[in-house]
N, C-alpha and C positions, 0 to 999 in steps of 0.2 A: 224069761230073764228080763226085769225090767230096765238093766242100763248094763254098758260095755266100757273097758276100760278105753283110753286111745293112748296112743302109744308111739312112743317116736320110731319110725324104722328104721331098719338097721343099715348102715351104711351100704349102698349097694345093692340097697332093694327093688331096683327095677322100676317099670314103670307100670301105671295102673290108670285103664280103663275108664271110663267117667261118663253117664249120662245125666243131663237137666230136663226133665221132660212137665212142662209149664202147657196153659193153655193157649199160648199164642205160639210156642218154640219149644224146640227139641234140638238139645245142643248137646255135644258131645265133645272129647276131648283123651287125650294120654299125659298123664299129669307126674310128673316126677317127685322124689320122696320129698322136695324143699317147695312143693304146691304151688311148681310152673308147670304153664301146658304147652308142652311140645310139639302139640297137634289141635288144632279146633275143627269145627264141624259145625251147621248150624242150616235148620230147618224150619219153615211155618210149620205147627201143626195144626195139622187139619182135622181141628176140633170137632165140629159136623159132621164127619164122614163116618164111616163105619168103624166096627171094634178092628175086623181085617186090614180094612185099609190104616186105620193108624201105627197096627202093629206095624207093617210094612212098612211106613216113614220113619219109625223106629230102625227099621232092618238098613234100611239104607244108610240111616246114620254109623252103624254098627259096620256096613260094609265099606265105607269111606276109611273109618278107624282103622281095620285092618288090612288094608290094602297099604298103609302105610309100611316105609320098612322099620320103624319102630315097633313094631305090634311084637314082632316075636318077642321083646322083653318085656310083655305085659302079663303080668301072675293073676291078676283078677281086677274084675269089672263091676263097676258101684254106681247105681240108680239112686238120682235121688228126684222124687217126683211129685210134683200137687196131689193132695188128697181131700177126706182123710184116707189112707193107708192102714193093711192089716198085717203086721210082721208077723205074726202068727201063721197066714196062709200064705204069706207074700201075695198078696190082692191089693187093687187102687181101686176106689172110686170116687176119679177127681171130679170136684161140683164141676169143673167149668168144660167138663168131657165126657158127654153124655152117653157115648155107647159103652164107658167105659166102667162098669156097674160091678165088686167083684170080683176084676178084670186080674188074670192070672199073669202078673207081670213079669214077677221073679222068672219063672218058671219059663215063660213064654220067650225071652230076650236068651235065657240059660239057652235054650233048643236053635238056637243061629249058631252053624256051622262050625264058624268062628272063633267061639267061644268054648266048643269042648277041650273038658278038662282043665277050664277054668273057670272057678266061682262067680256067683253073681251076686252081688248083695243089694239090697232094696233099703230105703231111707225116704222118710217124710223129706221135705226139700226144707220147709224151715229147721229142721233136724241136722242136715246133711248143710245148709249156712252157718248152724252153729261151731259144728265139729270144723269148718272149716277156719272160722273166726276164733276160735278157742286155739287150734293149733298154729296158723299163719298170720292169724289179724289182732282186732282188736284188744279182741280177749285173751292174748297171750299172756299168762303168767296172774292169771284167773283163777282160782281152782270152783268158784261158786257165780257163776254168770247168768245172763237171761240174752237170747240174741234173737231178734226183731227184725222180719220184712214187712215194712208198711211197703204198700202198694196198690192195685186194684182189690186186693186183701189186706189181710194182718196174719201174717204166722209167726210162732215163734220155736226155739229151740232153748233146753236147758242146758246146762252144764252143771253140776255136784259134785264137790268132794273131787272135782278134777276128773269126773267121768261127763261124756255125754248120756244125758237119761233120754232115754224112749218112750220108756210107760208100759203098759201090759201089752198095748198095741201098734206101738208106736206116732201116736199122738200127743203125749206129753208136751206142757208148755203151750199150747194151742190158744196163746192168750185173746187173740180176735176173738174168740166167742162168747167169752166170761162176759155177765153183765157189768155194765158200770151205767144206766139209766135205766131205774126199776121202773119209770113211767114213761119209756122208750118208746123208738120205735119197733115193729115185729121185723124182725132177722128172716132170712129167708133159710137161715137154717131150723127156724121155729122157736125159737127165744125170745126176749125184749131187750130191747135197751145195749146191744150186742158194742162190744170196743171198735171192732171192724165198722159197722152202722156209720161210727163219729168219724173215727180215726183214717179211714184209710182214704187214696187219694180221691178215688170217686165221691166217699160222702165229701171231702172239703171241699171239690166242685160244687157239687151238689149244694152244700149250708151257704156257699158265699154266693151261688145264682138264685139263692131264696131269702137273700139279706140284702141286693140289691146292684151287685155287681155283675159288670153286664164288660163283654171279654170283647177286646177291639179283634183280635183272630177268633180261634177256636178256643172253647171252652175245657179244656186239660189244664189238671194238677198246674202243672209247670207254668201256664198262664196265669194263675193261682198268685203261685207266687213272686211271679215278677210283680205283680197288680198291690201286693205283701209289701214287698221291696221297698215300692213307690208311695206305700203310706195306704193305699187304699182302704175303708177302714171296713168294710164288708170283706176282703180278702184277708186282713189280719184278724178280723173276728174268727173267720174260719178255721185259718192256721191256730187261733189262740185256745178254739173247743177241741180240737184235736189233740192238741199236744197234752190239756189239762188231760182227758181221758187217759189217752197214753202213760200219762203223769201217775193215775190213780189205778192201771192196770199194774202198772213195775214197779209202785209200792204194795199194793196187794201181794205183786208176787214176794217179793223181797219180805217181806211182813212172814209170809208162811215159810220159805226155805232160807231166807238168809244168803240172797244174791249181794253181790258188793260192785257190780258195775252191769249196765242193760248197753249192748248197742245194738243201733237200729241202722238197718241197710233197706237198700229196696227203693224204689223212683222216686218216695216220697221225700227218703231222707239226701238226695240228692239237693233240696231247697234248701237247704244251708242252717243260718240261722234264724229264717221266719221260723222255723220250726223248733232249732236246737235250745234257742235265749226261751221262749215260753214253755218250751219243756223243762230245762232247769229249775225255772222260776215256780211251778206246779211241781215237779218233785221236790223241791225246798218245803212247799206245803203239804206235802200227802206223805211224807218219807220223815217223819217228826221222831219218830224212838227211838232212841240210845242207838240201839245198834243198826241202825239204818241212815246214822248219820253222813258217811261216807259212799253213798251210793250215788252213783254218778251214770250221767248218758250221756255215749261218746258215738260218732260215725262210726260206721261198719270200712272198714278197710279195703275189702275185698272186690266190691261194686260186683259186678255181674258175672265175676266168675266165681262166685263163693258155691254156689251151688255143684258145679263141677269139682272144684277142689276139694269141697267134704265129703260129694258121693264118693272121691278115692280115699280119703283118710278112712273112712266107715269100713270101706271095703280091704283095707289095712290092716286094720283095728283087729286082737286075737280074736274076741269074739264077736263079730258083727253082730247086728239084727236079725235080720233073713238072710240066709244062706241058698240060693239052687243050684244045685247042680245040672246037666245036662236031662232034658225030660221031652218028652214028646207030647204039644199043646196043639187041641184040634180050636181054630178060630175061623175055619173058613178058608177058601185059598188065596194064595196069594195072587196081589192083582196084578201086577206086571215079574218078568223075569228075574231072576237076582241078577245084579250086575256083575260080570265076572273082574276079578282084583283091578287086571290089568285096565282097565276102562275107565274113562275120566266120567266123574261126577260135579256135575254144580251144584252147587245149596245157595 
């Protein structure tokens, strides 16, 4: 099934479960039906380390959650995680987590304790910002969206017809990797000329320390654009190739399904309007057809819990994506002892 309806719940519905499992964080939460979190939780992951050991920083997150006395009114539990992702097998293999090839995730997180007898559902993370943004944020009262984490990537999530789409696999929308520079650079996904390459916060460090701007601290996005701010014209060059791509990704997109508003969240879209003024200005250029006339980029509302808050709308939703139930997943043992409820945790 390539898309699920989302669906408002019904009054009194409990609360739901929520993982963000990124390659720097592993964040968790219990998230009420109006997409507050009751409860947070928040890990490094320890991306290097083994497929066992990360499950297990997984488990801990999971055992923080329920040790809560909120947990007993949680009905199901919603992964939304870096990939690509395979809703078909409930598998991740996210680029920037390398034991993690494959990786039986639905299924594995389903087999904590914790969790039997309640669902677990699996979502792409730009997927799982969208449903989030489409229900409590930006894209409220949307029914045809495009929602965009620029950041050390580019991912995106669709919304149609007022459903979230998926795709066959759950990769749908995956705009970071469409070309928009056929005489590019090589992608390290194996492409040329990749939206991510231009657009995301690494390449605008990257174009504007090779245009000539040279960072009084350190060299990050956000240095970027304060340097933007100030006129700098190597840092507004940057900001200005980015946003143009960006520009010519979400009328592409809009061009094939007929979106009518893109937001964009994520570290990037944190810089304001060095980004938001030449993104308009590029999409006034690249979004020229009749019916693309009203399409517009607006911030992402949710900032860094969107991802939390869509893995529980997904997991919501009549018919999620991947569904596990309770399973038994051999990954090696685990490294240290579970912590029992009553035991304080730090993250």
């Amino acid at each position: 099934m390539s898309s699920h309806p989302i669906l408002a719940p019904a009054p009194g519905g409990g609360l739901t479960g929520a993982l963000d499992i990124g390659g720097t964080k592993i964040a968790g939460a219990l998230v009420d039906p109006g997409g507050s979190l009751r409860c947070r939780v928040r890990r490094a992951t320890p991306a290097q380390a083994s497929s066992r050991a990360l499950l297990d920083a997984v488990y801990e997150v999971v055992d923080v959650l329920a040790a809560d006395p909120l947990w007993a009114d949680v009905r199901a539990l919603g992964i939304g995680s870096a990939g690509p992702v395979d809703l078909t097998h409930g598998t991740v293999s996210p680029v920037n987590i390398p034991a993690w090839r494959d990786f039986p995730l639905a299924a594995s997180v389903a087999a904590h304790p914790a969790l039997a007898h309640r669902p677990v559902v699996l979502a792409g993370d730009a997927v799982a910002m969208a449903a989030a943004e489409h229900r409590h944020g930006a894209a409220r009262g949307h029914d045809n969206a495009l929602c965009l984490v620029v950041s050390t990537g580019v991912g995106a999530g669709l919304v149609l017809d007022g459903t979230v789409h998926h795709g066959l696999t759950g990769n749908a929308g995956h705009l970071g990797h469409i070309s928009v520079d056929f005489d590019g650079e090589p992608c390290p996904c194996g492409a040329i000329g990749c939206l991510e390459g231009i657009a995301s916060g690494t390449a605008i460090t990257r174009h504007a320390l090779s245009l000539g701007w040279r960072p009084t601290t350190s060299a990050v996005t956000s240095a970027v654009a304060t340097a933007a701010r100030a006129g700098d014209p190597a840092a507004v060059a940057a900001f200005d190739r980015a946003a143009r791509a960006l520009a010519a990704g979400i009328a592409a997109t809009a061009a094939l399904v007929e979106i009518d508003v893109a937001v964009v969240g994520g570290g990037v879209a944190h810089s304001g309007e060095v980004l938001f003024s030449p993104l308009g200005h590029h999409l006034r250029r690249y979004a020229t057809m009749p019916f693309m006339r009203h399409l517009r980029a607006v911030p992402a509302e949710l900032g860094s819990d969107a991802g939390l808050v869509g893995a529980a709308v997904l997991a919501g939703a009549p018919e999620p994506a991947h569904v596990a139930g309770p399973a038994t997943v051999t990954v090696g043992p685990r490294t240290s002892p579970r912590r029992r409820s009553g035991e304080e945790f730090q993250v």
